[in-house]
MARVOLO-387817 format. One record per residue: residue in three letters; x negated, y negated, z negated of N, C-alpha, C in turn. Coordinates in pm, 1 decimal, always signed. Example, Ala and Ser with C-alpha at 12.3 -4.5 7.8 and 13.67 -1.06 7.14 Angstrom:
MARVOLO-387817
residu->ALA n_c1->-1319.0 n_c2->+569.0 n_c3->-780.0 ca_c1->-1230.0 ca_c2->+450.0 ca_c3->-780.0 c_c1->-1320.0 c_c2->+330.0 c_c3->-780.0;
residu->SER n_c1->-1285.0 n_c2->+225.0 n_c3->-708.0 ca_c1->-1367.0 ca_c2->+106.0 ca_c3->-714.0 c_c1->-1290.0 c_c2->-3.0 c_c3->-787.0;
This chain:
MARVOLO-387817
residu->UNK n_c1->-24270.7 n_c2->-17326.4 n_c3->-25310.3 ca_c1->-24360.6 ca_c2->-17437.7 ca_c3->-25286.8 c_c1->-24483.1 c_c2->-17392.8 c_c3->-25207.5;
residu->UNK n_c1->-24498.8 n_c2->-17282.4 n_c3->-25252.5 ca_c1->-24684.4 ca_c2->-17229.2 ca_c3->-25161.8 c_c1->-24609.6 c_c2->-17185.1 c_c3->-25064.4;
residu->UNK n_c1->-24512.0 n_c2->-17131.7 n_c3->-25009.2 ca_c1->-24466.1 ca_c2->-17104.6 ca_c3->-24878.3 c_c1->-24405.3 c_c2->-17248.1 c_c3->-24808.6;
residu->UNK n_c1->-24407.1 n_c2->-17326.9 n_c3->-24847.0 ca_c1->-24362.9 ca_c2->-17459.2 ca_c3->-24763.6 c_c1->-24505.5 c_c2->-17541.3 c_c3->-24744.4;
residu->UNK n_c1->-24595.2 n_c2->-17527.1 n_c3->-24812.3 ca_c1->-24740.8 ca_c2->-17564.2 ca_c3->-24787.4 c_c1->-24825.0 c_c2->-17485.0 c_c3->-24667.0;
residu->UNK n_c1->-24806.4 n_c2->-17353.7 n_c3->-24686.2 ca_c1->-24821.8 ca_c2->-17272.6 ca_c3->-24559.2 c_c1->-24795.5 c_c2->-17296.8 c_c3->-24400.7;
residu->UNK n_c1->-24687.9 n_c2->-17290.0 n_c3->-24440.8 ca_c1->-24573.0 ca_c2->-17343.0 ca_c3->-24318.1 c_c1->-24637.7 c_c2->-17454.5 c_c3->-24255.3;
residu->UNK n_c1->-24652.8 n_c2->-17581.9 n_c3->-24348.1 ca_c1->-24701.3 ca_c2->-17716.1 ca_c3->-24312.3 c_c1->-24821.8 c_c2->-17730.5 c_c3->-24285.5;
residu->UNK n_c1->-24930.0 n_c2->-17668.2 n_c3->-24343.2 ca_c1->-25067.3 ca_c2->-17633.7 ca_c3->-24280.2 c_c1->-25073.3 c_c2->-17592.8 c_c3->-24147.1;
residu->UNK n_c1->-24983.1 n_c2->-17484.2 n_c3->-24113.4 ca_c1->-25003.3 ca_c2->-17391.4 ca_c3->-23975.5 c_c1->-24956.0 c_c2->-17461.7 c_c3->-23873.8;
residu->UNK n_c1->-24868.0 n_c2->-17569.5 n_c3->-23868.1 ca_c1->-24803.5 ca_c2->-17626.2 ca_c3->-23826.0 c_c1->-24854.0 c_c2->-17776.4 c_c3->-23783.0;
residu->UNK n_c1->-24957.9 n_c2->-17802.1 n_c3->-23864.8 ca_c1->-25040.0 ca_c2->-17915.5 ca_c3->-23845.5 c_c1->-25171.8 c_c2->-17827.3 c_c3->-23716.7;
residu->UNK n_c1->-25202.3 n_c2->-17766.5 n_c3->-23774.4 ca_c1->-25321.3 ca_c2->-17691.9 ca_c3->-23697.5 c_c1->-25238.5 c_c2->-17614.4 c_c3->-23522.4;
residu->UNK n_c1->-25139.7 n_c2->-17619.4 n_c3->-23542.4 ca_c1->-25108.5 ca_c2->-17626.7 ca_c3->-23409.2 c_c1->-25074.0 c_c2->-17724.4 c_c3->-23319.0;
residu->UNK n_c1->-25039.7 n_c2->-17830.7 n_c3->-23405.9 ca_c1->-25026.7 ca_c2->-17915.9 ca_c3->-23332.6 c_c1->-25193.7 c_c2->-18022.9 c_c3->-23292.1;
residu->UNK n_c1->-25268.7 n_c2->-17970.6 n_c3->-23369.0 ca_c1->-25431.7 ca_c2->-18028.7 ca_c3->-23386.1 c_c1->-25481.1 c_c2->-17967.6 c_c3->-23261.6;
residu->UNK n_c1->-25422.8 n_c2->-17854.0 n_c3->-23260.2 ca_c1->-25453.8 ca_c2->-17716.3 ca_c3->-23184.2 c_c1->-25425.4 c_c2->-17786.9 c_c3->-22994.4;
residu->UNK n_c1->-25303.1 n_c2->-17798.9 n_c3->-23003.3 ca_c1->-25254.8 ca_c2->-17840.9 ca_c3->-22847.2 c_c1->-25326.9 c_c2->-17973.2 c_c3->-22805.6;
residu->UNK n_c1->-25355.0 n_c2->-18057.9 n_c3->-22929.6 ca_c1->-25387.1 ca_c2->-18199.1 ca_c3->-22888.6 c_c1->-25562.1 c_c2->-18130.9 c_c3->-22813.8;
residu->UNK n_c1->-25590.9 n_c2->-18052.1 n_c3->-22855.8 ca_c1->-25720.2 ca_c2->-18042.3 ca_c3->-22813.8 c_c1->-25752.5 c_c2->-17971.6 c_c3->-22659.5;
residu->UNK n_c1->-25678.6 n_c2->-17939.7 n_c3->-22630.3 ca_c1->-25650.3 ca_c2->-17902.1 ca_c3->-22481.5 c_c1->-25650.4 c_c2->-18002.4 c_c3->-22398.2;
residu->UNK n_c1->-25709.3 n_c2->-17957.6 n_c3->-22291.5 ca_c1->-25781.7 ca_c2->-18078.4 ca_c3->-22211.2 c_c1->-25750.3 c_c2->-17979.6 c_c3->-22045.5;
residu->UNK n_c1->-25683.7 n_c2->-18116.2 n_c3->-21972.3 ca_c1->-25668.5 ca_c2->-18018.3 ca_c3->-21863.6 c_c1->-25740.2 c_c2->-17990.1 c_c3->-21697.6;
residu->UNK n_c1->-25700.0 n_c2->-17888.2 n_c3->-21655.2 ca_c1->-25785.7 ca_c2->-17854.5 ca_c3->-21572.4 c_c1->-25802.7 c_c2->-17914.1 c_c3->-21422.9;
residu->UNK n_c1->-25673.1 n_c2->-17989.3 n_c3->-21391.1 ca_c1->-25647.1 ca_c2->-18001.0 ca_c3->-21256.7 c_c1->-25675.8 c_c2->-18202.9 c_c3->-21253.1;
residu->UNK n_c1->-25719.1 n_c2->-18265.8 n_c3->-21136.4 ca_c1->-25742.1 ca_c2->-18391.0 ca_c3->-21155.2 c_c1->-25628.7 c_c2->-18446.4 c_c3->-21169.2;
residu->UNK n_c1->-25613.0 n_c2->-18576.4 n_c3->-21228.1 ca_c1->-25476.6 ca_c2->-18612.8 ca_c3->-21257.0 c_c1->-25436.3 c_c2->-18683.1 c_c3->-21137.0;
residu->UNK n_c1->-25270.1 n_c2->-18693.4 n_c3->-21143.5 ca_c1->-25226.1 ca_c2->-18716.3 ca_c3->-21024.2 c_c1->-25248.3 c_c2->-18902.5 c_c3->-20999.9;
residu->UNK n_c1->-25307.7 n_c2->-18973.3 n_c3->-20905.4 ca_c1->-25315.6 ca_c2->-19123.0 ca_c3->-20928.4 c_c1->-25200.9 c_c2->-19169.0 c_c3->-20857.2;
residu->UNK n_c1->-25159.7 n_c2->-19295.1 n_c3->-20884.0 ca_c1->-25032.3 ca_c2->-19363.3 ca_c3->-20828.7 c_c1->-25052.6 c_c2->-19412.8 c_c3->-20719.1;
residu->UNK n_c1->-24920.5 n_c2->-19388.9 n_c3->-20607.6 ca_c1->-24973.7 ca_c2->-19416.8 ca_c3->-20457.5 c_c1->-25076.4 c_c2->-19494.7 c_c3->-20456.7;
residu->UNK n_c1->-25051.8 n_c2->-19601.1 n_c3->-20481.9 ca_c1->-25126.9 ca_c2->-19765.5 ca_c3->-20448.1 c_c1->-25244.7 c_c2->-19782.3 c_c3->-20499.9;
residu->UNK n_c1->-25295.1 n_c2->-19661.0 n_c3->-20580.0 ca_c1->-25410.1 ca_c2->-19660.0 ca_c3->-20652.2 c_c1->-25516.7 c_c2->-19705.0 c_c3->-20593.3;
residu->UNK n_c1->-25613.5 n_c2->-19792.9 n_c3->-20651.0 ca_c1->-25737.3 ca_c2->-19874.9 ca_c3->-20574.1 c_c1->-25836.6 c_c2->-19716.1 c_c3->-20508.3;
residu->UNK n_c1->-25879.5 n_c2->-19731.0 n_c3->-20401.7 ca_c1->-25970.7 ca_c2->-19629.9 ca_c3->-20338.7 c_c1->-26135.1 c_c2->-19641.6 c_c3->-20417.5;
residu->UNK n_c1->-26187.8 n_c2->-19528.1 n_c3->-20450.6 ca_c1->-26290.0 ca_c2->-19542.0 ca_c3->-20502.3 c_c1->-26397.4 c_c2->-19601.7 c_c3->-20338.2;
residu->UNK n_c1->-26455.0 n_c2->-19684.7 n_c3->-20372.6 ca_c1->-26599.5 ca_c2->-19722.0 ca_c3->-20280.6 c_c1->-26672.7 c_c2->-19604.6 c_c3->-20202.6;
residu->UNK n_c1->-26679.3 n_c2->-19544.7 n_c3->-20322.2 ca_c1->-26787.6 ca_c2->-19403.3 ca_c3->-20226.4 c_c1->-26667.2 c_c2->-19280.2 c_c3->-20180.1;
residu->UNK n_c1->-26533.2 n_c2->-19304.6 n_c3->-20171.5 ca_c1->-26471.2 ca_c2->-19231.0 ca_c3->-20098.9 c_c1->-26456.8 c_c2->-19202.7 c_c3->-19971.7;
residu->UNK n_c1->-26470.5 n_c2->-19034.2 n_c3->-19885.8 ca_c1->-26377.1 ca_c2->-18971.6 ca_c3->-19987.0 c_c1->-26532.6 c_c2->-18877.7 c_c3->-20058.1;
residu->UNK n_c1->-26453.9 n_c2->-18836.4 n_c3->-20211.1 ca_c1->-26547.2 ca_c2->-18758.9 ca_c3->-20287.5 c_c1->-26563.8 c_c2->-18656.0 c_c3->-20274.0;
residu->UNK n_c1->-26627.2 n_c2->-18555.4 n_c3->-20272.5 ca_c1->-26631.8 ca_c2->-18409.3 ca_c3->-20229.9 c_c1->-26605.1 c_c2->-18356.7 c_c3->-20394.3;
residu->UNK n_c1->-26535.7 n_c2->-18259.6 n_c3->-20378.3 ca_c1->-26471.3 ca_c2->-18209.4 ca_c3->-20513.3 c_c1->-26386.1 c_c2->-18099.9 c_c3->-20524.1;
residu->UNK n_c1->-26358.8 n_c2->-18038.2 n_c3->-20631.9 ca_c1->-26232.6 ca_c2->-17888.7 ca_c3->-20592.6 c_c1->-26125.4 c_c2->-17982.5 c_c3->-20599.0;
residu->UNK n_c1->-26033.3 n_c2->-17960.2 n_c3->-20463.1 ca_c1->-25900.8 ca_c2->-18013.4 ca_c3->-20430.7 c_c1->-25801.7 c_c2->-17983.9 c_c3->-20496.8;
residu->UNK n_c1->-25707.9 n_c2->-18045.7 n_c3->-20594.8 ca_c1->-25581.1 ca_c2->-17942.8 ca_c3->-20629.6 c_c1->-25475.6 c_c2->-17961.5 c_c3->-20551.3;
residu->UNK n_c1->-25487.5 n_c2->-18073.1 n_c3->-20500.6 ca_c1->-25379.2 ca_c2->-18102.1 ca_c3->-20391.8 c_c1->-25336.6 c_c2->-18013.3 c_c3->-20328.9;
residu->UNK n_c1->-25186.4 n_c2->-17990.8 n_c3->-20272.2 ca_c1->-25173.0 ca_c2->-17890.5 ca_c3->-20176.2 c_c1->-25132.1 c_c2->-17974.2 c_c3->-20047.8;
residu->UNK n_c1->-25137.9 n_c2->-17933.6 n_c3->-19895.5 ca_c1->-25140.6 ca_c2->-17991.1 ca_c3->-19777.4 c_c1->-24996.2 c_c2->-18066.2 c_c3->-19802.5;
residu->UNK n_c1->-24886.5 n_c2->-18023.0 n_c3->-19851.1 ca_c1->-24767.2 ca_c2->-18105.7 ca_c3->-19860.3 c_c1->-24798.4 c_c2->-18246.9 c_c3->-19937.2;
residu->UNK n_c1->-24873.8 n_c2->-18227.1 n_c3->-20075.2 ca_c1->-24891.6 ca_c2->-18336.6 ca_c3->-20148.5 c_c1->-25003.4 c_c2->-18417.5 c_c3->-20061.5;
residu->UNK n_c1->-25136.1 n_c2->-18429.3 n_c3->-20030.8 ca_c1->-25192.2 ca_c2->-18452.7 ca_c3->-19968.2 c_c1->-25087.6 c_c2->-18541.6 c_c3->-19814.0;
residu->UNK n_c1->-24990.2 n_c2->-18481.2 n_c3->-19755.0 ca_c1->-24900.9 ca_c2->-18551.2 ca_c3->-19701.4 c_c1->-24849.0 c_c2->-18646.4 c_c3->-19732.2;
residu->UNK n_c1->-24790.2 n_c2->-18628.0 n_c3->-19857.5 ca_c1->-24661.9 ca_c2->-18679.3 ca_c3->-19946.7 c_c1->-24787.9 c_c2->-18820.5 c_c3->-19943.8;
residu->UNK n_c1->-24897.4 n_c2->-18778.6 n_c3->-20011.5 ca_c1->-24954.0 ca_c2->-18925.0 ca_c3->-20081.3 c_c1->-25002.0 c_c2->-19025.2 c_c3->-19941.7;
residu->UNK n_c1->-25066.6 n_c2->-18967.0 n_c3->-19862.4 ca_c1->-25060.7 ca_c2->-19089.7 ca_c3->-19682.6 c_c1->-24926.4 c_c2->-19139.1 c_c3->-19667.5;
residu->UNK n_c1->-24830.1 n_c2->-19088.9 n_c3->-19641.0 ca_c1->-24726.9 ca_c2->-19120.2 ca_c3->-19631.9 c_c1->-24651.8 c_c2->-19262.1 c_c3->-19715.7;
residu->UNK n_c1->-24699.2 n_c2->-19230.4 n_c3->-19836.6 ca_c1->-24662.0 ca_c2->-19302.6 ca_c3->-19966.8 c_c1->-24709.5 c_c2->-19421.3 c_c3->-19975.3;
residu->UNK n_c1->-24829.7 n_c2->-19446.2 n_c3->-19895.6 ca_c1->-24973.0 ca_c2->-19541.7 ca_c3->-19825.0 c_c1->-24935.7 c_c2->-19611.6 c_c3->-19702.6;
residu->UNK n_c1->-24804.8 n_c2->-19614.7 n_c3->-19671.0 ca_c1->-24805.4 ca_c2->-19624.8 ca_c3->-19521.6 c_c1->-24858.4 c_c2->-19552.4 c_c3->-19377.1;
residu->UNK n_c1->-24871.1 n_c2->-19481.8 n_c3->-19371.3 ca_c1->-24906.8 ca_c2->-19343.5 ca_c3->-19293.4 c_c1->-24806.6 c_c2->-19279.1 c_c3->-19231.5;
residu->UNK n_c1->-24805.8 n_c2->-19284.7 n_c3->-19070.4 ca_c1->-24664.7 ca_c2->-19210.1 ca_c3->-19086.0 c_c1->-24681.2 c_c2->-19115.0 c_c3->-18952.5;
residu->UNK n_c1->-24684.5 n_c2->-19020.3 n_c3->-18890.7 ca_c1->-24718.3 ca_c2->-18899.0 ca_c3->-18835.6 c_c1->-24861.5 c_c2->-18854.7 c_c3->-18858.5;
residu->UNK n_c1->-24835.4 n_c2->-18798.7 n_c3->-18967.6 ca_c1->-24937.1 ca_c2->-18712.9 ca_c3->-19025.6 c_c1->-24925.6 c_c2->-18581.4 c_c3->-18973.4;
residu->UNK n_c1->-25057.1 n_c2->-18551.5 n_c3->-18902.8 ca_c1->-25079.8 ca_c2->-18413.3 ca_c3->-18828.2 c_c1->-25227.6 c_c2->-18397.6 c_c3->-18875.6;
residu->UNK n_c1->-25234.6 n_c2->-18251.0 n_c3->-18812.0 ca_c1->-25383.5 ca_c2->-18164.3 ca_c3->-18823.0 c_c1->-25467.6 c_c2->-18175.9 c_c3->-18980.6;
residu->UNK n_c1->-25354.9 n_c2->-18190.5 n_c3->-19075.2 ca_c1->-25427.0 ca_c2->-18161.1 ca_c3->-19217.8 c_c1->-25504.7 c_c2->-18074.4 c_c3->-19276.4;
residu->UNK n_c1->-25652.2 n_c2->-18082.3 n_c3->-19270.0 ca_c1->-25740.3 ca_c2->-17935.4 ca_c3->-19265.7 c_c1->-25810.9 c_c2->-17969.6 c_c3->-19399.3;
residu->UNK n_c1->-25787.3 n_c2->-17867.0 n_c3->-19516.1 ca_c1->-25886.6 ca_c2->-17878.0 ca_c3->-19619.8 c_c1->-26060.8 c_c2->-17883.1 c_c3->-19559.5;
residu->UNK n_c1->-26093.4 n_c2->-17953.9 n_c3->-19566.6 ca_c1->-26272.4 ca_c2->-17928.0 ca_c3->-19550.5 c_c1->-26417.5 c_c2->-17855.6 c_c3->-19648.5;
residu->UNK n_c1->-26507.3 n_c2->-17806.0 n_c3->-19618.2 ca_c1->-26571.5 ca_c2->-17750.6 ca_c3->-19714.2 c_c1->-26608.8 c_c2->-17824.2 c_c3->-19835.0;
residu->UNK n_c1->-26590.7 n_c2->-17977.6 n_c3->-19821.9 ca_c1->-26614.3 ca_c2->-18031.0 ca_c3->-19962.8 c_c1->-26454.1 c_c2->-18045.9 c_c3->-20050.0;
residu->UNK n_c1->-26411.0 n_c2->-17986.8 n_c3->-19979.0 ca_c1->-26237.0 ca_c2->-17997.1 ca_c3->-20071.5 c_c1->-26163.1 c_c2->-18144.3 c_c3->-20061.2;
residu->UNK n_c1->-26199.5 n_c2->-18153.5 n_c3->-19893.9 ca_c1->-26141.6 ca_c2->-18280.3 ca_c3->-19870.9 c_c1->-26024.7 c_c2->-18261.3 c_c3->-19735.8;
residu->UNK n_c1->-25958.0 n_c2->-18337.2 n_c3->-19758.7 ca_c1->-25834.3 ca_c2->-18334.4 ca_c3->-19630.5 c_c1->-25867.6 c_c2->-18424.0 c_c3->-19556.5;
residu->UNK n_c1->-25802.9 n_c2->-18396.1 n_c3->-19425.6 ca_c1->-25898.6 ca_c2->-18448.7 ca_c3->-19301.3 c_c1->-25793.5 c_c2->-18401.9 c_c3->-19203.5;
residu->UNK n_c1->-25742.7 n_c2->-18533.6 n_c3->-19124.6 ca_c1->-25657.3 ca_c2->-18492.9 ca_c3->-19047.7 c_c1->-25672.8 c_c2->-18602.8 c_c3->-18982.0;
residu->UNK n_c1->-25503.4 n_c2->-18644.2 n_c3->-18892.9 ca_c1->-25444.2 ca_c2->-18785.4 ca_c3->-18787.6 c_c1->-25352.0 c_c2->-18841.6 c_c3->-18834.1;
residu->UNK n_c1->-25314.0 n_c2->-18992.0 n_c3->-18860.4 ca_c1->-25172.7 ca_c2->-19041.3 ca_c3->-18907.4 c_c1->-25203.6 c_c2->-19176.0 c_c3->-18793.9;
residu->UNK n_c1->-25097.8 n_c2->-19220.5 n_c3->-18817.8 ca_c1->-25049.8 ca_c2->-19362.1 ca_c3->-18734.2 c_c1->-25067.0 c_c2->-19432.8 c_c3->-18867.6;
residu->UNK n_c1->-25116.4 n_c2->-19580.4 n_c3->-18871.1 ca_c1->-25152.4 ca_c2->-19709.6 ca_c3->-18928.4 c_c1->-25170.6 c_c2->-19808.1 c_c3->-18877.7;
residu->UNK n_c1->-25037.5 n_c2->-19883.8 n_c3->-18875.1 ca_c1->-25045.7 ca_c2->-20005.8 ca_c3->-18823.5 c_c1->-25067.4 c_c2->-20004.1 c_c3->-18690.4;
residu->UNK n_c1->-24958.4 n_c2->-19934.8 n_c3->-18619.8 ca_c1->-24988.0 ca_c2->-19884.3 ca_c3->-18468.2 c_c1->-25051.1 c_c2->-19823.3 c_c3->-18394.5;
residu->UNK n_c1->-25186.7 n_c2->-19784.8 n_c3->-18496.3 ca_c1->-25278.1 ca_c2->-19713.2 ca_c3->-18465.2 c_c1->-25291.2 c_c2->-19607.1 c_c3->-18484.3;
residu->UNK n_c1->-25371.9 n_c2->-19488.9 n_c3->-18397.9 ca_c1->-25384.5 ca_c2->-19357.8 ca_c3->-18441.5 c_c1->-25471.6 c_c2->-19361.3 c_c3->-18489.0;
residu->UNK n_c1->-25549.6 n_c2->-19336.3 n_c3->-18653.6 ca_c1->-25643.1 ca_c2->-19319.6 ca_c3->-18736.2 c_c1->-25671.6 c_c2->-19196.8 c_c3->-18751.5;
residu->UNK n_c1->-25809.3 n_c2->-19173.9 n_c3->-18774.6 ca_c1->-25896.8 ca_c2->-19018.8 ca_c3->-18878.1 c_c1->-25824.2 c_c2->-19060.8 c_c3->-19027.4;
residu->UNK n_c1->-25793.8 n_c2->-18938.3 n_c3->-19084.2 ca_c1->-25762.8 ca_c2->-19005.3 ca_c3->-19215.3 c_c1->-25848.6 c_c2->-18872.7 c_c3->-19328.4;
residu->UNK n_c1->-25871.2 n_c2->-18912.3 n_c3->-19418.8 ca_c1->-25898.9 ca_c2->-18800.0 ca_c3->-19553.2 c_c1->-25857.8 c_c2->-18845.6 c_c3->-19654.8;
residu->UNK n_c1->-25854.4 n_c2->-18768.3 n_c3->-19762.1 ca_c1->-25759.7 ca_c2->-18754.6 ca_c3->-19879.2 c_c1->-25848.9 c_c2->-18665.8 c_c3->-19968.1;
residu->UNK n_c1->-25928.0 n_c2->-18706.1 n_c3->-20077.8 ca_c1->-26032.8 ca_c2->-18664.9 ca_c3->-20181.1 c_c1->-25938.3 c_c2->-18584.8 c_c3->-20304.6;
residu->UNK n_c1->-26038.7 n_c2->-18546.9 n_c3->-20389.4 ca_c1->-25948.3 ca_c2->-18493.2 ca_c3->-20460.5 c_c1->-25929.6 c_c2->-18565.8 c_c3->-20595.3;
residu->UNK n_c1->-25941.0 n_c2->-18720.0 n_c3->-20610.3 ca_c1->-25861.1 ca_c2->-18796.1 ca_c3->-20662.8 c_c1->-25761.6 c_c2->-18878.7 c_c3->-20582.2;
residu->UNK n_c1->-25720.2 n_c2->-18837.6 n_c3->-20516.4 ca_c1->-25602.6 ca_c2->-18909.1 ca_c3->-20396.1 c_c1->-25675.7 c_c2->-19036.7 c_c3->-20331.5;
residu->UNK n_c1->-25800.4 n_c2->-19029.1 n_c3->-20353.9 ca_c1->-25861.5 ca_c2->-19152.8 ca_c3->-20258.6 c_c1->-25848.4 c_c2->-19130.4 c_c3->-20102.1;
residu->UNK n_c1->-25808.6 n_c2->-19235.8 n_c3->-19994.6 ca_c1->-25752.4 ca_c2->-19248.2 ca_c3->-19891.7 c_c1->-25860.0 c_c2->-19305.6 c_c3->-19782.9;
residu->UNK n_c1->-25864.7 n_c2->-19260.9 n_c3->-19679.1 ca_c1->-25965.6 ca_c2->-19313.6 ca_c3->-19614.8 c_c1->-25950.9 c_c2->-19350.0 c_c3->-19499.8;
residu->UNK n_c1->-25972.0 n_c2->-19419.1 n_c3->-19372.4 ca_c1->-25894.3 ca_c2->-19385.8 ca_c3->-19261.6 c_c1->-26007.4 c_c2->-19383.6 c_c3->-19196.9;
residu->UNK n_c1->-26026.3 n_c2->-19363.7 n_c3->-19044.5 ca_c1->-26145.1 ca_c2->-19488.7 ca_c3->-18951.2 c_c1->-26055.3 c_c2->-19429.8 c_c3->-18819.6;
């Protein structure tokens, strides 16, 4: 009985344990996700230049070139939109920007 109480204590406290972990990287938002107003945000990027692709693309974006991380940890490149050749950036909550 005191070894099945053990067991069940340690076992609670690990699982108390994981719930309390909190993670490090921004979470990933869904293509269509509304753009924040004051985007793009300057921030540590986790994105990598493929994902950062993947998500313009996902937006309607479609020859995506010259993808350059920038010193605020923002992507900054060229895509086509709506026939047009646009500036585009990509924050590091996947907020989208064009001009």
């Amino acid at each position: 009985m005191k070894r099945t109480l053990i067991v069940t204590v340690f076992g609670v406290a690990m699982i108390l344990g994981a719930q309390a972990q909190t993670s490090t990287t921004a979470p990933t938002p869904s293509p269509n996700a509304p753009a924040d107003a004051n985007a793009p945000l300057p921030g540590a990027n986790s994105f990598t230049e493929g994902q950062a692709k993947s998500r313009l693309e996902a937006n309607g974006y479609s020859g995506v070139s010259e993808l350059k991380k920038d010193d605020n940890g923002v992507w900054r490149g060229r895509a086509t939109h709506g026939g047009q050749a646009v500036n585009v950036s990509v924050d590091y909550r996947g907020n989208i920007r064009h001009n």
